[in-house]
C-alpha positions as CSV (number, residue, x, y, z in Angstrom):
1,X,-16.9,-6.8,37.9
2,X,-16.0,-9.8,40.1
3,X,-12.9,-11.9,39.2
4,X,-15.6,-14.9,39.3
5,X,-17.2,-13.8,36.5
6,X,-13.7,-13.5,34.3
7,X,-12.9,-17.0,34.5
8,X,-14.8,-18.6,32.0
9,X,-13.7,-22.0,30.9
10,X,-13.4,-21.9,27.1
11,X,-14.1,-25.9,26.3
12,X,-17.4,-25.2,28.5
13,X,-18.2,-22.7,25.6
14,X,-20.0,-24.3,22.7
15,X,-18.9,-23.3,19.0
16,X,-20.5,-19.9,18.3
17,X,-19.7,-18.9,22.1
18,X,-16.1,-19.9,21.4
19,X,-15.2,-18.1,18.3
20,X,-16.8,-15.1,19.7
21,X,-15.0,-15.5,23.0
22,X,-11.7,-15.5,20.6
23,X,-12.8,-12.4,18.5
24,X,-12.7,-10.8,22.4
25,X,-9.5,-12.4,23.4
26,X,-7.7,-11.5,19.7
27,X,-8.9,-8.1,20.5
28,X,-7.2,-8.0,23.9
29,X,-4.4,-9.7,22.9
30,X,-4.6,-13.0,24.8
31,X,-2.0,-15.3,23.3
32,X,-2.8,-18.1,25.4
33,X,-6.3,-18.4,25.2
34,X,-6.3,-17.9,21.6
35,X,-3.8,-21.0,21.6
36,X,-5.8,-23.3,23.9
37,X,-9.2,-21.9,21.6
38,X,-8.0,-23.2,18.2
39,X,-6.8,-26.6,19.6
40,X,-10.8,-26.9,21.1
41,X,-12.2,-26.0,17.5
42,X,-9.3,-28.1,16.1
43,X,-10.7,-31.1,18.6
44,X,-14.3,-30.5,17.7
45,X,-13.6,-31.7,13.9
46,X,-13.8,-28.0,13.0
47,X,-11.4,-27.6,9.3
48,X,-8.1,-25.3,9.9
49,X,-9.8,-23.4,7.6
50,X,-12.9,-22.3,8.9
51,X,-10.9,-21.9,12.3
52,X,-8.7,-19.6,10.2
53,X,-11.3,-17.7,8.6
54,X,-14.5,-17.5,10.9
55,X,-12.2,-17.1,14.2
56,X,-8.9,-15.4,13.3
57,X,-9.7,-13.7,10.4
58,X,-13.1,-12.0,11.6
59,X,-11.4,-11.0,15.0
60,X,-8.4,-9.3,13.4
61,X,-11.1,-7.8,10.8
62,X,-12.6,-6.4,14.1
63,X,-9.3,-5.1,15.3
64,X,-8.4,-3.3,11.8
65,X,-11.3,-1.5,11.8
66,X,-10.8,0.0,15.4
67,X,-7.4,0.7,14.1
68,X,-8.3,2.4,11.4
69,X,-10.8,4.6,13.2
70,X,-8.7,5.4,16.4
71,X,-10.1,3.0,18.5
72,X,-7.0,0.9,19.1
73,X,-3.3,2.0,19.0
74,X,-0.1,0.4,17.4
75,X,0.7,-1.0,20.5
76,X,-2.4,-3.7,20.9
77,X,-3.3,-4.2,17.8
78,X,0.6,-5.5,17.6
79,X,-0.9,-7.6,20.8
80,X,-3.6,-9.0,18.7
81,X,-1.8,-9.7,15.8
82,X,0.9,-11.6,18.1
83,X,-1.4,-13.9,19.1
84,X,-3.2,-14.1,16.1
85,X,0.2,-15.5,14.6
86,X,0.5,-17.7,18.0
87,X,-3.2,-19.7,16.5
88,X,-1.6,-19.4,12.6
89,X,1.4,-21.0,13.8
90,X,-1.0,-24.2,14.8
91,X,-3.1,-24.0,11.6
92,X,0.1,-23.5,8.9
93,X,0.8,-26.8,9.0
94,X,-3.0,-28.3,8.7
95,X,-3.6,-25.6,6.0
96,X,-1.2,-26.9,3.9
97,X,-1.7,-30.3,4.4
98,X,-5.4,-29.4,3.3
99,X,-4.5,-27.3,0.4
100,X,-6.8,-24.5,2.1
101,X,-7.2,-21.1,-0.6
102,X,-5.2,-18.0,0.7
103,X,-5.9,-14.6,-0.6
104,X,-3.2,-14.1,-2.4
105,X,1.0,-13.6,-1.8
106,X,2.3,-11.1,-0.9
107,X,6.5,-10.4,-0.4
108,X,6.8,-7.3,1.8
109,X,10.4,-5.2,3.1
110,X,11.6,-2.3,3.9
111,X,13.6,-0.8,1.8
112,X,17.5,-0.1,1.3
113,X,18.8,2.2,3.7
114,X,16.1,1.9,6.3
115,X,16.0,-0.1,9.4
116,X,12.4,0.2,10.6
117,X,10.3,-2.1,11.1
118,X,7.2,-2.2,13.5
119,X,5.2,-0.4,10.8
120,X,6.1,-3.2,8.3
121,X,5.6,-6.0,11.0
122,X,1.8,-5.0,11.7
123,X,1.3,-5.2,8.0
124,X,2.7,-8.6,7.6
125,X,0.9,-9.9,10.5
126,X,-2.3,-8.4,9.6
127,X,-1.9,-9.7,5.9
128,X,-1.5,-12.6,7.5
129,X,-4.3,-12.6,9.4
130,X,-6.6,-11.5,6.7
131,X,-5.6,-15.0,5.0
132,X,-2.6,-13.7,2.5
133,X,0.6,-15.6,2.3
134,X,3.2,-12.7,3.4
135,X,7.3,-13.2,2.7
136,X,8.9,-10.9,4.9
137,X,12.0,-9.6,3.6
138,X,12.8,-7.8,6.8
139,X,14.5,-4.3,6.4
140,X,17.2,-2.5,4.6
141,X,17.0,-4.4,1.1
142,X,18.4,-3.4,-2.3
143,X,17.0,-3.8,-5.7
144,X,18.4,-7.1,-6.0
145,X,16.7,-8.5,-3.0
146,X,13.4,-7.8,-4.1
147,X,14.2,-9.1,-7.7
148,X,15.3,-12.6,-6.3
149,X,12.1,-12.5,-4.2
150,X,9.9,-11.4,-6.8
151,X,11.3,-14.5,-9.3
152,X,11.5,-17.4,-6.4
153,X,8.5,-16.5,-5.0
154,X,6.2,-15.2,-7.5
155,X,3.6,-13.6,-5.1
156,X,1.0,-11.4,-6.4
157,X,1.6,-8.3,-4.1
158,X,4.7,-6.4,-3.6
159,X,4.9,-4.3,-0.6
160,X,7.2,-1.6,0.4
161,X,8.1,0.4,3.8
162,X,10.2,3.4,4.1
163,X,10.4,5.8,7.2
164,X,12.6,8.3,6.1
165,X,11.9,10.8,3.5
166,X,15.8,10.1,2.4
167,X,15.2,6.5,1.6
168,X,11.6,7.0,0.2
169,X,12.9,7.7,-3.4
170,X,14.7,4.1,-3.4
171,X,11.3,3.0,-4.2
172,X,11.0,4.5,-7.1
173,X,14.7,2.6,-7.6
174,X,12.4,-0.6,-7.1
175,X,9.7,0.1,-9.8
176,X,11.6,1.6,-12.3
177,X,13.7,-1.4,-12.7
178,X,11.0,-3.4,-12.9
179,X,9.2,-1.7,-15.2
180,X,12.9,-1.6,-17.4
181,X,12.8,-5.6,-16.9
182,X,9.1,-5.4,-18.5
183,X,7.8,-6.9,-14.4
184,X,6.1,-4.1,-13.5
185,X,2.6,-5.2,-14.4
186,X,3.3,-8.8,-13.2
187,X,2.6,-7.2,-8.9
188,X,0.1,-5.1,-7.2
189,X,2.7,-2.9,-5.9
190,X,1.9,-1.2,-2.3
191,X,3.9,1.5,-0.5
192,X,3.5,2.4,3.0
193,X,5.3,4.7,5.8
194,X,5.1,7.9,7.8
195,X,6.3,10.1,5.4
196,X,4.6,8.9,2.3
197,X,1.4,10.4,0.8
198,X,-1.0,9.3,-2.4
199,X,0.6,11.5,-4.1
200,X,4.2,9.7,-3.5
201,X,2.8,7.0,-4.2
202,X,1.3,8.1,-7.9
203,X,4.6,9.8,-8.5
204,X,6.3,7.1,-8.5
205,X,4.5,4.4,-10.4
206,X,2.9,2.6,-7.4
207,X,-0.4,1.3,-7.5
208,X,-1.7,2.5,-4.2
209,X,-0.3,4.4,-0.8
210,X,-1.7,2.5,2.0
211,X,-1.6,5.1,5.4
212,X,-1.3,2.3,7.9
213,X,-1.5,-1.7,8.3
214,X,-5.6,-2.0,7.8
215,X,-5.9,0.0,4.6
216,X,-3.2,-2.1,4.1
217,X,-5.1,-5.1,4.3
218,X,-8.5,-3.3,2.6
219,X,-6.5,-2.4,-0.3
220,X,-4.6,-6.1,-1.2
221,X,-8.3,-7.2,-0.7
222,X,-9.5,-4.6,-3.5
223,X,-6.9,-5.5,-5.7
224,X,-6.4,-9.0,-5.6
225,X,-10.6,-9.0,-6.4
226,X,-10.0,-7.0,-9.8
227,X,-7.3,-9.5,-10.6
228,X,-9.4,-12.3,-10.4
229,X,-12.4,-10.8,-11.6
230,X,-11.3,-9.2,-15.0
231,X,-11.4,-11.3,-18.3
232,X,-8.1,-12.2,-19.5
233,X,-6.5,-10.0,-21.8
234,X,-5.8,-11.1,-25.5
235,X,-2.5,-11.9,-26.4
């Protein structure tokens, strides 16, 4: 293919062309373009929003699905989450402002004794970019930590990394103590790492084992749908 036929000129591209044209450019990672894309839309009257959700969110949706099926590696998809959170740092603000709906919350970190965090990172971001509110605790955080989070920011989703099998059982640490502070039902509590299993993650009181940042993403979905679709319990 010619070089000529690369250069396409994105405020040329009317709306549907554009928002396709940034599902392309998430996909390859394109910081830039996804930048200079949501100021046009931003331009053209269109509501942070619907920026958010029919440009960002679909692309990344794209991107988590080739993800999840082997399509695309750690690697880009960190791309495209990059500069998914270069066109989110544009539309915070204006969402705000707005009062747009999120997903839900969501406080994510690894935990105490660990110091990894790519795995954790591409889950935030793609939280993120699915529309949830994600407080990232970063890594190597004691009980405590996520206590103080869990009370100041009241999210609906807890989320745990661990890559070591010898830090793995500090999650149990986590959930035990909130089940001994009678919080354990207040989260949607999600575990996630290399060396953790479904199994783990029944053993030790979790409500789901997500393998990797787009089941990640599936699952809060799931979740956060049951919790606002059941009736209210009595009492």
């Amino acid at each position: 293919m010619s070089d000529e036929g690369d250069d396409i000129v994105l405020g040329e591209l009317d709306d549907d062309e554009l928002v396709q044209q940034m599902h392309d450019d998430l996909y390859d990672g394109l910081r830039d373009e996804i930048v200079e894309a949501v100021h046009i839309l931003l331009d053209r009257g269109w509501q942070p929003y619907d920026v958010l959700t029919r440009a960002l969110v679909e692309g990344m949706r794209i991107v988590g699905i080739d993800f999840r099926d082997g399509i695309l590696f750690v690697p880009e998809v960190l791309l495209a989450a990059n500069a998914m959170k270069a066109g989110m740092g544009i539309l915070k603000p204006l969402l705000i402002e707005t009062g747009a709906p999120r997903l839900g919350r969501m406080v994510i970190g690894t935990v105490k004794g660990d110091i990894h965090d790519i795995g954790k990172n591409l889950v935030s971001m793609m939280m993120e970019g699915a529309g949830f509110e994600v407080i990232d605790l970063g890594i190597n955080n004691p009980v405590e930590t996520y206590l103080e989070a869990l009370e100041r920011e009241q999210p609906d989703i807890l989320g745990m990394s661990a890559l070591l099998t010898t830090t793995m059982p500090y999650m149990k640490v986590v959930i035990d103590t909130l089940v001994e502070k009678g919080l354990r039902e207040d989260y949607i509590v999600l575990v996630g790492g290399a060396p953790l299993n479904e199994e783990f993650g029944r053993a030790i009181g979790a409500d789901a084992y997500c393998r990797d940042a787009a089941v990640a993403v599936e699952t809060a979905k799931e979740f956060m749908a049951r919790k606002h679709n059941q009736p209210v319990a009595a009492g």
